[in-house]
PAMIDREN-671605 format. One line per 2 residues: their letters; for each residue z, y, x of C-alpha. Coordinates in Angstrom, 2 decimals, padded with zeros to 5 digits. Layout:
# PAMIDREN-671605
A) Z/Y/X | ...
***
This chain:
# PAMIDREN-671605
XX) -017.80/-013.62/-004.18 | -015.22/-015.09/-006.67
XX) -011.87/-013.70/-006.36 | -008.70/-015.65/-007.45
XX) -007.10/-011.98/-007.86 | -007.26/-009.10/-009.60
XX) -008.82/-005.46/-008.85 | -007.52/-002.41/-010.95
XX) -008.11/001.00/-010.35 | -006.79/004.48/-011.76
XX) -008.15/007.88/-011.32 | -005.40/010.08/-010.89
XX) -005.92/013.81/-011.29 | -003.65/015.19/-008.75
XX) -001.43/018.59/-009.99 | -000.68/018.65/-006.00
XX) -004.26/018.67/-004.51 | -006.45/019.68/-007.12
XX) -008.60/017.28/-007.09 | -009.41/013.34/-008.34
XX) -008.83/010.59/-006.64 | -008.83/006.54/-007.15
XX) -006.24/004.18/-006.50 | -007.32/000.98/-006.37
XX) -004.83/-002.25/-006.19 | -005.60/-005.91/-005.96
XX) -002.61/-008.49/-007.73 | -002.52/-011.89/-006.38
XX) -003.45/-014.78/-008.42 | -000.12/-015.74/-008.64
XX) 000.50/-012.09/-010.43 | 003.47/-011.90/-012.99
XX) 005.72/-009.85/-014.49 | 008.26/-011.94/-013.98
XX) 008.11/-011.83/-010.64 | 009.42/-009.55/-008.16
XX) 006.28/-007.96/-006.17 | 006.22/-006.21/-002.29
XX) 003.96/-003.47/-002.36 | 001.56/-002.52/000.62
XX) -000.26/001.11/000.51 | -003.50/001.62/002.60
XX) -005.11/005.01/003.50 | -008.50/004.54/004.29
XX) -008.50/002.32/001.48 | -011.84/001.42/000.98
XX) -012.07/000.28/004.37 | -009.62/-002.28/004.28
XX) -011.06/-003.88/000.89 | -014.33/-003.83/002.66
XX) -014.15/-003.93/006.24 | -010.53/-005.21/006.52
XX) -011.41/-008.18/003.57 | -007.80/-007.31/002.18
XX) -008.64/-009.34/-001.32 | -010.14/-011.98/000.77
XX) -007.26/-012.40/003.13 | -004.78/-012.26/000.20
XX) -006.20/-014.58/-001.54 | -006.46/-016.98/001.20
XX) -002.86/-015.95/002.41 | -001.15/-016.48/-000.97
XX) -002.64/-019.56/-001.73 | -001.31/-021.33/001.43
XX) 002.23/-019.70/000.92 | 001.84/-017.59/004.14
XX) 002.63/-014.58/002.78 | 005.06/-013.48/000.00
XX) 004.10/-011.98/-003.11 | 002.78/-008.92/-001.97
XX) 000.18/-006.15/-003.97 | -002.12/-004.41/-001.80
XX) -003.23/-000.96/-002.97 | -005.70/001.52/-001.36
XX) -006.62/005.24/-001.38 | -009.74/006.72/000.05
XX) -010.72/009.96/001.48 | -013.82/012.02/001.01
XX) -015.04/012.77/004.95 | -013.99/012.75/008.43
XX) -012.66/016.19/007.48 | -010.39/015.33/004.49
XX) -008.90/012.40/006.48 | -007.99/015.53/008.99
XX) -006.75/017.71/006.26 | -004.84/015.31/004.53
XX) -003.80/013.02/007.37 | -003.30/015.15/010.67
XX) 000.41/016.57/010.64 | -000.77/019.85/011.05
XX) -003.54/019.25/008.00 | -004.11/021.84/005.44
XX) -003.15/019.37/002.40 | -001.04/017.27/004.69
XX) 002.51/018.42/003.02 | 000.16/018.14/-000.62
XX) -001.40/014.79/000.16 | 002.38/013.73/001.19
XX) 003.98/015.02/-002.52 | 000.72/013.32/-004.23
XX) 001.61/009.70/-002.80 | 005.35/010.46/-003.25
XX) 005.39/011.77/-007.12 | 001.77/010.79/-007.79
XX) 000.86/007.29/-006.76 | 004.54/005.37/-006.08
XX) 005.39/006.12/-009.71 | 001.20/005.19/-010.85
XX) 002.22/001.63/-009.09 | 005.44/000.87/-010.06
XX) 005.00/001.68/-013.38 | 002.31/-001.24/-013.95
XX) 004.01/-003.32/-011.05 | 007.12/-005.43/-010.54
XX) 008.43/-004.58/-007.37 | 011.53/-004.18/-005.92
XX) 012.04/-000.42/-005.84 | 013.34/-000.69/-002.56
XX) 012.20/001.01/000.60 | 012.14/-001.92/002.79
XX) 009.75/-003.69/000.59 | 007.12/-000.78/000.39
XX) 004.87/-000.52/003.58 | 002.14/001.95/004.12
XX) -000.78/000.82/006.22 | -003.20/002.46/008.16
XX) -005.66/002.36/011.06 | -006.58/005.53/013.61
XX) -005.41/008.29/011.94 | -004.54/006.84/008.92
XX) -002.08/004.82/010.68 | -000.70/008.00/012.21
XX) -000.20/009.55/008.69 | 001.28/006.39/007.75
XX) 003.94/006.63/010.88 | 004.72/010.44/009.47
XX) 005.20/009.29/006.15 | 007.42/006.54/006.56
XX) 009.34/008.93/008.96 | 009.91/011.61/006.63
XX) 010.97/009.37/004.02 | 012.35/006.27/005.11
XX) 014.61/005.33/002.14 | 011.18/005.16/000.27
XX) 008.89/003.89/002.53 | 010.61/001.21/004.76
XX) 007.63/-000.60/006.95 | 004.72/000.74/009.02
XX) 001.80/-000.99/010.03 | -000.34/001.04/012.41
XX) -003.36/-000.03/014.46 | -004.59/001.92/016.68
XX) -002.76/005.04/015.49 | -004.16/008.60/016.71
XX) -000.84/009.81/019.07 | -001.22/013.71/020.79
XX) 001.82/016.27/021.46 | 001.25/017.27/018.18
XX) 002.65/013.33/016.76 | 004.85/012.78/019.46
XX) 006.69/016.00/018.46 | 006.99/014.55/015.47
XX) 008.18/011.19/016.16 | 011.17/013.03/018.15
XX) 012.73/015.17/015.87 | 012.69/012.08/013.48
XX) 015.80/011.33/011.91 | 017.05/007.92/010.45
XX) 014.71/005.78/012.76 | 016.92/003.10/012.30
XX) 016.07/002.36/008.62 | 012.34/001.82/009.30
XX) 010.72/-001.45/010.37 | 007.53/-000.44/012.73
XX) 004.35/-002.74/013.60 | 001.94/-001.35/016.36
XX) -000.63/-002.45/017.50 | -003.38/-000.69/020.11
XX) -006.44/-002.28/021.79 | -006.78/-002.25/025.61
XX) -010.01/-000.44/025.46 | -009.53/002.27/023.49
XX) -009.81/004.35/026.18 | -012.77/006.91/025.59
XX) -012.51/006.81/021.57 | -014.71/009.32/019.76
XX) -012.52/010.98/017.11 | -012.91/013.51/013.93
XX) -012.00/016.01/016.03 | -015.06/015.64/017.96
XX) -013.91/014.69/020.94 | -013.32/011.78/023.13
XX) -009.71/010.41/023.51 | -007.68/008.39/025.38
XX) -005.64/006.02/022.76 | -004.21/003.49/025.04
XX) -002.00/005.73/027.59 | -000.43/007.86/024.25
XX) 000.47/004.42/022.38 | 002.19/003.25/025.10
XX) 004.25/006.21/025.26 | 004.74/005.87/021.97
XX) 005.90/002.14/022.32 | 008.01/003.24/025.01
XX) 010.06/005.70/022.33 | 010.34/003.44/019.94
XX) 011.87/000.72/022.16 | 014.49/003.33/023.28
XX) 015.86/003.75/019.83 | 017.05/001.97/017.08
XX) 014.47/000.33/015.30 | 013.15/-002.71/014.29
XX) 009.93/-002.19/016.03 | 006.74/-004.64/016.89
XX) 004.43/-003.85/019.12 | 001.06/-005.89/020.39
XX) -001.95/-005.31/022.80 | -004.91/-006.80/021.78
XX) -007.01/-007.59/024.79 | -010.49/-006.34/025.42
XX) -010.02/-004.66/022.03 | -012.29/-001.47/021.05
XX) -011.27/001.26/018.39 | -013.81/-000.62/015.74
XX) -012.97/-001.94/013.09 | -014.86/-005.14/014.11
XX) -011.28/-005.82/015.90 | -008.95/-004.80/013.26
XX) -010.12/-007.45/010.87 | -010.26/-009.58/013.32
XX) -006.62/-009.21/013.74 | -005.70/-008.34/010.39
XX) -004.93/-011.87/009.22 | -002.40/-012.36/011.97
XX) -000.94/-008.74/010.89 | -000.63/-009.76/007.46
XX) 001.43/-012.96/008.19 | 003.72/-010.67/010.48
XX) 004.55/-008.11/007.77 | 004.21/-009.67/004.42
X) 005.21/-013.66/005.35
***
């Protein structure tokens, strides 16, 4: 498939987890330096360029002026057990997978990118438990990270906990969104969970405090990403138009 955009990629080797990783980033065809860029980070990376059809979506999105200029960058994971490891808050490399985006990638993107270098025009993305790290992130540094998007985010004690002692809540802009069948959702940590009943608590927080906070049930929706790209385009428009 043609692409009006562009795909780069960098391998950084990380001082933090000892190890290599790719961060890949797709500029709009409207890309310039002259202009002023938001920027969108995406764990599970690779699934959102492929299953998600980020470039596709931006393109398409850009071109009919639905969303502002916005570059969409993704990191990857190894296996179900790195995404624990580095995701999960209680994750061996969690705190190191945390410094790596913070002093690793940020400075990687904004170095080649014109963006704003404002928190409330970098949003990190992420579905399951990516969108839970995402959440965490954005929590523990909001003045960097200003916007969440999080579908179907994995939410326990462990999270919840979490979300609570949170400070500065009000500086963050949240979008949420959970499917009304995730109900019985196989997970890394083999075994099944119940999504649906946890995000609502979590919605139910959120609305209590002081935040600028979305939230949306998708109906008849399963924890697939079959319905995350089917909702993605409307997601995108939220955020980034």
């Amino acid at each position: 498939m043609k692409r009006n955009g562009k795909m780069e990629s960098v391998t950084i080797d990380s001082i933090f987890l000892d190890e290599s990783l790719e961060v890949r980033w797709y500029k709009p065809e409207t890309f310039s330096p002259l202009y002023k860029h938001q920027l969108c980070i995406m764990q599970d990376g690779n699934d959102y360029f492929q299953m998600g059809r980020i470039a596709t979506l931006s393109d398409q999105l850009h071109s009919e002026e639905k969303i502002q200029n916005t570059v969409f960058a993704g990191i990857h994971y190894r296996d179900r057990y790195d995404r624990i490891d580095k995701y999960y808050p209680s994750g061996k490399k969690h705190e190191a997978y945390l410094q790596f985006l913070l002093h690793e990638v940020l400075p990687l993107l904004e170095d080649d990118l014109p963006t704003l270098h404002m928190g409330a025009t970098r949003t990190l993305m992420g579905d399951s438990l990516a969108g839970t790290f995402s959440l965490l992130a954005a929590m523990r540094f909001p003045h960097t990270f200003g916007s969440v998007v999080m579908q179907s985010p994995l939410v326990d004690d462990t999270v919840m906990q979490e979300v609570k002692t949170a400070r500065q809540l009000d500086s963050l802009s949240i979008y949420h969104t959970i499917g009304t069948k995730e109900t019985a959702v196989p997970t890394s940590f083999e075994k099944e969970m119940d999504f649906v009943g946890p995000n609502r608590d979590l919605q139910a927080y959120f609305q209590s405090q002081a935040v600028d906070y979305t939230y949306r049930e998708l109906d008849d929706a399963e924890h697939t990403w079959k319905y995350w790209q089917h909702d993605m385009k409307q997601v995108l428009i939220d955020v980034f138009g």
